[in-house]
C-alpha positions, 0 to 999 in steps of 0.5 A: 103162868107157864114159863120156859128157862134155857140155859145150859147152865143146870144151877141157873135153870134150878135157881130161876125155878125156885125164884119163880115157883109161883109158876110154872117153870120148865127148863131146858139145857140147851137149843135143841132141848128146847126146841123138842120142848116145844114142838112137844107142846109150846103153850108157854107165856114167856121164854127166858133164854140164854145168850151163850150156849155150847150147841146155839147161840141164844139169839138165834134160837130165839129168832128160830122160837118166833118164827115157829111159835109166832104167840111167844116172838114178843114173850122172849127175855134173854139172859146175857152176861157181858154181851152187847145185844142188838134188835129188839129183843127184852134183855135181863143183864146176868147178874140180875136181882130177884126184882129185875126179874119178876119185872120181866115175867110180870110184863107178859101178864099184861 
């Protein structure tokens, strides 16, 4: 399984990969970096993403991800803090357990 991580946070993206290291994990430091990722080649199976980051907000960039990748708009988690998150979109509450998370990824091998 080949997952993205975008976060702008360069320990959590690390932290997500040795978590995951039973895949394929590519990260991205932020919005636009991801973006070019994609555009690049966007054969991914699941897409975690940051809510808060300096130059996008996750939301949207993950909006902006369904629209141009239409195979991943169901495949989006995001990774939030506090934040109240509305629509409908898969989240993962910071701090999240090992557990938690290999829950979310085991979801898209389905």
């Amino acid at each position: 399984m080949r997952i993205l991580v975008i976060d702008d946070e360069a320990l959590i993206v690390r932290s997500l990969t040795r978590l995951l290291r039973m895949h394929d994990v590519v990260g991205a430091a932020n919005g636009t970096e991801a973006l070019e990722l994609l555009e690049g080649d966007a054969a991914f199976d699941g897409v975690l993403c940051d809510v808060r980051m300096p130059d996008a907000d996750g939301i949207q960039l993950a909006g902006e991800i369904g629209r141009r990748w239409p195979h991943l708009l169901g495949r989006i988690c995001m990774c939030s803090g506090s934040e109240s998150l509305g629509g409908e979109l898969p989240r993962l509450e910071k701090p999240f357990s090992r557990d938690s998370l290999l829950e979310q990824v085991n979801r898209w091998e389905d």
